[in-house]
C-alpha positions in Angstrom: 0.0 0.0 0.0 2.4 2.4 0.9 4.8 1.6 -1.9 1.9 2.3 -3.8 1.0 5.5 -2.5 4.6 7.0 -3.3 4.4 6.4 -6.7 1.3 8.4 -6.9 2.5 11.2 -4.9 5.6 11.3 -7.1 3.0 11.0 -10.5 1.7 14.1 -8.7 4.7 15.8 -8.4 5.8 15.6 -12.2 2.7 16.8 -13.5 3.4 19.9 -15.7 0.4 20.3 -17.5 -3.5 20.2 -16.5 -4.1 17.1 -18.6 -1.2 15.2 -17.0 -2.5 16.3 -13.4 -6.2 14.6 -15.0 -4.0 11.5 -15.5 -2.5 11.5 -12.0 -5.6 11.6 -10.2 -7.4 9.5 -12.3 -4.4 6.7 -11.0 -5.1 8.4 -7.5 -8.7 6.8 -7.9 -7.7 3.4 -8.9 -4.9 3.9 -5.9 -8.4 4.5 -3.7 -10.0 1.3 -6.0 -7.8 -1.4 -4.4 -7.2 0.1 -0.9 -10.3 1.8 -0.3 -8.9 4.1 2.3 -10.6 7.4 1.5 -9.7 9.0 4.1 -5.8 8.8 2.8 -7.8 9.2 -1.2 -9.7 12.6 0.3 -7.0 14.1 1.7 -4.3 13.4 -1.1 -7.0 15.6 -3.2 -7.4 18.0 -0.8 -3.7 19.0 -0.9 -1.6 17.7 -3.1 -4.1 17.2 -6.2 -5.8 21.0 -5.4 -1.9 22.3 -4.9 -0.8 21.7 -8.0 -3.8 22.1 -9.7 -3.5 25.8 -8.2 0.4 25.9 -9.2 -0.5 25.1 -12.6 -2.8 27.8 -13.0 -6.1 25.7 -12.8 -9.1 27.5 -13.2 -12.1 25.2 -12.2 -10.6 22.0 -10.1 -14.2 20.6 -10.8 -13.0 19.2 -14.1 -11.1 16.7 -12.4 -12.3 13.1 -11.2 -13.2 12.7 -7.5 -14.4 10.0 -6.3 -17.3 10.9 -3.5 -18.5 8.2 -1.0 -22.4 8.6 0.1 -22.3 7.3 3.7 -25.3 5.9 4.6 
C-alpha cells in the first residue's frame, strides 16, 4: 500500500500540465479502488491534487475526477 502511494504522490509531483494532473488523479482513484482508504484518497486531493492544480494555473478544479462516497 504504501509503496503504492509513493508512486502516486511522485505522478503528482511531475505533472506539468493540467491534462497530466487529470491522469494522475485518475491513478489516485484506482490507488483509492484497491485500498479503499478514503480518508488517505480525500486528503491526497485536498492537498496535493488542489496544490498543484492551483500551481499550474487551474481554473475550475471541478473538471477533475473525484471520487465521492455517500455514507449511509
Amino acid at each position: 500500500m504504501i509503496k503504492d502511494y509513493y508512486k502516486v504522490l511522485d505522478v503528482i509531483d511531475s505533472c506539468k500540465t493540467i491534462q497530466q494532473l487529470e491522469s494522475a488523479t485518475k491513478m489516485l482513484g484506482f490507488w483509492y479502488d484497491k485500498h479503499l482508504d478514503y480518508q488517505i484518497y480525500t486528503k491526497t486531493f485536498l492537498n496535493q491534487i488542489k496544490n498543484k492544480f492551483l500551481e499550474l494555473n487551474g481554473e475550475d478544479i471541478a473538471t477533475l475526477p473525484y471520487k465521492s462516497v455517500k455514507i449511509n
